[in-house]
N, C-alpha and C positions, 0 to 999 in steps of 0.2 A: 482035157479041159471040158467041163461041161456049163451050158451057158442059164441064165434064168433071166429073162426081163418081167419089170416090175411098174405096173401102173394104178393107181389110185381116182386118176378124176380125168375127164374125158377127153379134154385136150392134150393129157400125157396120153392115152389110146390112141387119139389120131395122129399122134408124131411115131409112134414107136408102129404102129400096123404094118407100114411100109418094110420095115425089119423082119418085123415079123414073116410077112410076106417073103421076105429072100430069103430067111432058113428055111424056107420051105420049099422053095423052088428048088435048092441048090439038097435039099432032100437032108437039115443038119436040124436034127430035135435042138430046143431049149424048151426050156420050163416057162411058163407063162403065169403070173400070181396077181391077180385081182385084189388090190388094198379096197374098201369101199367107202373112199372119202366120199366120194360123188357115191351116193347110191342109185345114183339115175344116170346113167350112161348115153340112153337113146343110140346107140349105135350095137350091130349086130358083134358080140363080142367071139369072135373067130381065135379059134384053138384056145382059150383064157381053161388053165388046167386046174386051177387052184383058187379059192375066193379066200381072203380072209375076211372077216366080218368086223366091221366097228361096231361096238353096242355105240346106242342112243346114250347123247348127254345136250347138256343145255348150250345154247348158240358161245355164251361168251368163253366156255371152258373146253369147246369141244377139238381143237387144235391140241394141247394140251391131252386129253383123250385120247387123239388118234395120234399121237407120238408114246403117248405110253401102252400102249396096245400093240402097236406097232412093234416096239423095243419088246413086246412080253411076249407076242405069237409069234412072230414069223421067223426065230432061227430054227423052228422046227421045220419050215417049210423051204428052207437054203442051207440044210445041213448038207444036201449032196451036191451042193452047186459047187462052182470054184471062180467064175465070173458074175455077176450082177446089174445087171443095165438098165442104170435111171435116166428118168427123162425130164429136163427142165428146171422147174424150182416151186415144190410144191411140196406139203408135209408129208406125201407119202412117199416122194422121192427121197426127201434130204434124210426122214427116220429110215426108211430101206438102208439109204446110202449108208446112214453110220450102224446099223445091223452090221450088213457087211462089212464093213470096216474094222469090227470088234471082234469079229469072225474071223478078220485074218484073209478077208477074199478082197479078188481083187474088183474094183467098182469103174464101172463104165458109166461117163457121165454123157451124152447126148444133148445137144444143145447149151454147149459149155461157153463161159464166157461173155456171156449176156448184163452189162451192167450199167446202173444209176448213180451207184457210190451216194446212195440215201439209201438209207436201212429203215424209214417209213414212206419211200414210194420205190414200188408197189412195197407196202408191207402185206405176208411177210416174207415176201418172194424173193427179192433182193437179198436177205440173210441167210435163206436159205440157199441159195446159188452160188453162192462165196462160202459159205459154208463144206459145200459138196466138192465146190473145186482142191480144197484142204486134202481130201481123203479119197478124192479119187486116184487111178493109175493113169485110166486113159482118156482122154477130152476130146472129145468130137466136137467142133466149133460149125456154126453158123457163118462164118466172115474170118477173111484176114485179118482185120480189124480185134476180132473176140481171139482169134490167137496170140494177138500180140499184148494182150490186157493179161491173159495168162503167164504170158514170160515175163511180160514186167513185172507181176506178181511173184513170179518164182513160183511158182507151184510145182508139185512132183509131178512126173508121169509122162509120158507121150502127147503130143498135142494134134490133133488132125484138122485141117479145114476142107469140111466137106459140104458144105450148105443145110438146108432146113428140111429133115424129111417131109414137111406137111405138104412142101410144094410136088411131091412125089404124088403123095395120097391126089392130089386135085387134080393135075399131072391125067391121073389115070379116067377121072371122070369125061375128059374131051368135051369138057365145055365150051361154047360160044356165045362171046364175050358180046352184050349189046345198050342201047344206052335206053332208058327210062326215065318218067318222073318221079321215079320212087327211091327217098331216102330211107336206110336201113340204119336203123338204133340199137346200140345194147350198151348193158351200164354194171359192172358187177362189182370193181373192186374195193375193198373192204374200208377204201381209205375214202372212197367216194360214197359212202352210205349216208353220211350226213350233208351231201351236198346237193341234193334230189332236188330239193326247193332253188336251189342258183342255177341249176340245168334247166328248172323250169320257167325260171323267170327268164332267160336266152331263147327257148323252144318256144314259147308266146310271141315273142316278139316276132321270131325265124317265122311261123304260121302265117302269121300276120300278112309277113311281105309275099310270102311264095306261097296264093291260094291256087295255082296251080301244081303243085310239090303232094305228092303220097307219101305220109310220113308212118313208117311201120315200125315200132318196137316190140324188140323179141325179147321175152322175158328170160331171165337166168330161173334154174331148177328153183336155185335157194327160196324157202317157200317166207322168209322173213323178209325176203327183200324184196318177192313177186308182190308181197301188200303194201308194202314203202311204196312201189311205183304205182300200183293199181290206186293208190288212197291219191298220191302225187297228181297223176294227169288227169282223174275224173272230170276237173274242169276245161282240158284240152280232147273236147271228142277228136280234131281232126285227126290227131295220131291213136293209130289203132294200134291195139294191143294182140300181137301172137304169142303163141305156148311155141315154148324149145320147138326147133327140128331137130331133124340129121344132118350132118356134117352135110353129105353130097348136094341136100338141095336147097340147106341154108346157103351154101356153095352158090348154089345155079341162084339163085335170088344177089347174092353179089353181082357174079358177075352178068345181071340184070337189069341193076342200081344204075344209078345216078351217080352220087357220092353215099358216103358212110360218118356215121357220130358214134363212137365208140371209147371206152376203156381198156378193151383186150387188147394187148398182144399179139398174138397168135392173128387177128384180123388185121392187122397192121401187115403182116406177111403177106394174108392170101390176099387183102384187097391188093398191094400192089405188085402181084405177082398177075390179077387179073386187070391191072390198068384201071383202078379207079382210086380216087381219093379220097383217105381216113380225117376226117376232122378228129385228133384225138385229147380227150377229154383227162387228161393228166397233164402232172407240172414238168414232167420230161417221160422221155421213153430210152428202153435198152435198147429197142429197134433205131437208132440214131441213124444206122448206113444209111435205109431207106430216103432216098433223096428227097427234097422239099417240094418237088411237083406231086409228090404222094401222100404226103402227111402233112397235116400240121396242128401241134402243139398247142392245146389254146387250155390256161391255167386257169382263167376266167370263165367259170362256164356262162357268167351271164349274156357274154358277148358273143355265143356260137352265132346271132344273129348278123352280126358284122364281117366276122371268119368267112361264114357263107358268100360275101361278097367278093372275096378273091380267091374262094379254089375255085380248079380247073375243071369249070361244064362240061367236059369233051372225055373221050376214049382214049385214056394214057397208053403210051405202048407199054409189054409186057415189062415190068422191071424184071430183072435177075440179080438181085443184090446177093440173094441167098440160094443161087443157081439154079439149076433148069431141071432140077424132078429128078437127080441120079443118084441123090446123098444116100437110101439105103445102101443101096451093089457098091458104092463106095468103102460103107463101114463094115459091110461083111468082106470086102476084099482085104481091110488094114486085119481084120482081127482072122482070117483064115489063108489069106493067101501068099 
C-alpha cells in the first residue's frame, strides 16, 4: 500500500498536518500533493512533495477551472499511489476524490459526514461532502452523530469516529485560554457575499451599544471579497481591519477573545474547543453537536446586535464534542495497525 494525501486550500492543511505529522513519527513515507485552490496558504507547508498549479481564470468560472485541471493533471501525479486522503469538502478534495475513484484507488475521506441537507448552505460544500461520501472506501467521522448519517445513508466503506484532527493541530500549541474585550470577525462564504451590507447594518448597531468592545476583522486571502468588506466598513472605523494570519496565532488571538462573529466552520470547532462563543452568521451549521452555550445560529445578520445580548460573557469550559487532540494516532492506527 502506498499512501498520497491531497490538499488544495488551507483549512484542508490544517486538518490533514496532524496526519501528516504521525507518518512521520511512526517513520511511514506518503506522498504529499499541493492542489493551489488557495494560492496563499500563510502557513509553513512541511514535507508538501508535489504542487499542482491552477492557472488563473475569472472569479465566477474558476471552480469550474480548478475541477477540470484537477481531472487533467493530477493522475499523473497518483499514478503510483494505491490510497488517496481527502479532507473535508472543498473542490480540491471532491475533484482529487473522484480522480481517484476513476483510478480505481481507494479514497480516504477525513472529516466525513458533516451535513445541512441544503445543497446552497454552505454552497458548494455541502455537494461536495455527499458527494465524496459516494466514492469513498473509508470515512473518518468527526461525531457519533456524522457516523450515523453515514449508515443511514448507506454509503460504502468502513466508517470510523475519531474526532476532528484540527483540535490536534491546537492541542499542540499549549495555549492559554483568557478573557478580553476584543471580538474577533471573519466573513468568507460564497453565499454570504451579498449580505455584507445586512452584517453591517447589525455591526452598527452592536458598536453602538458595546463602546467598550475591540471589534477586529480578519480579512479572507480572496482579494474580491477583501474590497467588498474594506468598501463595506469604511464607514465603521471602530472595527479595524487585519490581513490573514497563521493558524497558531490567529489561534492564540481566540483563545484571547471575548466571543466570535463568524461564517467558518472550522472556527466553530476551535472556538469551542477553546471555550468561547461563535455568534454564527449562517442559516444552519453541519457543526450542529456543538452545544448551544457555544454557538449560535443567527440567520438575520441585522440582528447580531440583539444575539450579543444573550451569549455567554464568561470562559466556557473546554467543549469535546469532537474529542480531545488524539484523532491523527487514531486514523493511522485504523489504517496500519
Amino acid at each position: 500500500m502506498s499512501y498520497c494525501i491531497i490538499f488544495g486550500t488551507r483549512p484542508e492543511y490544517l486538518k490533514l498536518k496532524p496526519i501528516i505529522d504521525e507518518f512521520k513519527i511512526r517513520s511511514i513515507y506518503c506522498d504529499v500533493i499541493y492542489i493551489q485552490q488557495h494560492t496563499q496558504i500563510d502557513e509553513e507547508l512541511d514535507y508538501v512533495y508535489k504542487t499542482l498549479t491552477i492557472e488563473d481564470s475569472t472569479t465566477n468560472d474558476r471552480l469550474c477551472t480548478i475541477g477540470q485541471q484537477i481531472l487533467k493533471k493530477l493522475p499523473k501525479y497518483i499514478e503510483d499511489s494505491t490510497h488517496i486522503i481527502v479532507q473535508g469538502d472543498t473542490a480540491s478534495a471532491y475533484y482529487s476524490a473522484l480522480t481517484a475513484f476513476q483510478m480505481q484507488k481507494t479514497v480516504i475521506h477525513i472529516e466525513a459526514g458533516l451535513r445541512t441537507y441544503d445543497l446552497d448552505k454552505p454552497f458548494p460544500e455541502e455537494a461536495y461532502r455527499q458527494m465524496i461520501s459516494r466514492i469513498a472506501s473509508i470515512h473518518f467521522t468527526p461525531h457519533n452523530d456524522s457516523s450515523q448519517v453515514l449508515l443511514n445513508e448507506k454509503v460504502s466503506g468502513k466508517i470510523y469516529n475519531v474526532g476532528n484532527t484540527i483540535l490536534d493541530l491546537i492541542k499542540s500549541y499549549n495555549l492559554e485560554c483568557t478573557m478580553s474585550n476584543t471580538v474577533l470577525i471573519t466573513f468568507h462564504r460564497r453565499e454570504n457575499w451579498g449580505k455584507i451590507d445586512i452584517l453591517l447594518t447589525g455591526l452598527k448597531k452592536l458598536v453602538q451599544k458595546t463602546p467598550h468592545i475591540k471589534y477586529i476583522w480578519y480579512l479572507h486571502h480572496n482579494p474580491s471579497l477583501q474590497q467588498k468588506v474594506k468598501e463595506a466598513i469604511k464607514d465603521i472605523p471602530s472595527i479595524e481591519l487585519q490581513s490573514p494570519r497563521d493558524h497558531k496565532e490567529f489561534t492564540k488571538q481566540i483563545a484571547r477573545s471575548n466571543f466570535l462573529i463568524s461564517d467558518s466552520g472550522g472556527i466553530q470547532e476551535e472556538a469551542s474547543f477553546l471555550g468561547k462563543h461563535c455568534i454564527v452568521l449562517r442559516a444552519s451549521t453541519e457543526r450542529n453537536h456543538i452545544p448551544g452555550d457555544y454557538i449560535t445560529v443567527l440567520e438575520d445578520y441585522s440582528k447580531v446586535d440583539e444575539i450579543y445580548e444573550t451569549v455567554p460573557i464568561e470562559h466556557l469550559p473546554q467543549c469535546n464534542v469532537y474529542g480531545y487532540g488524539d484523532s491523527a494516532k487514531q486514523i493511522v492506527d485504523v489504517l496500519f495497525v
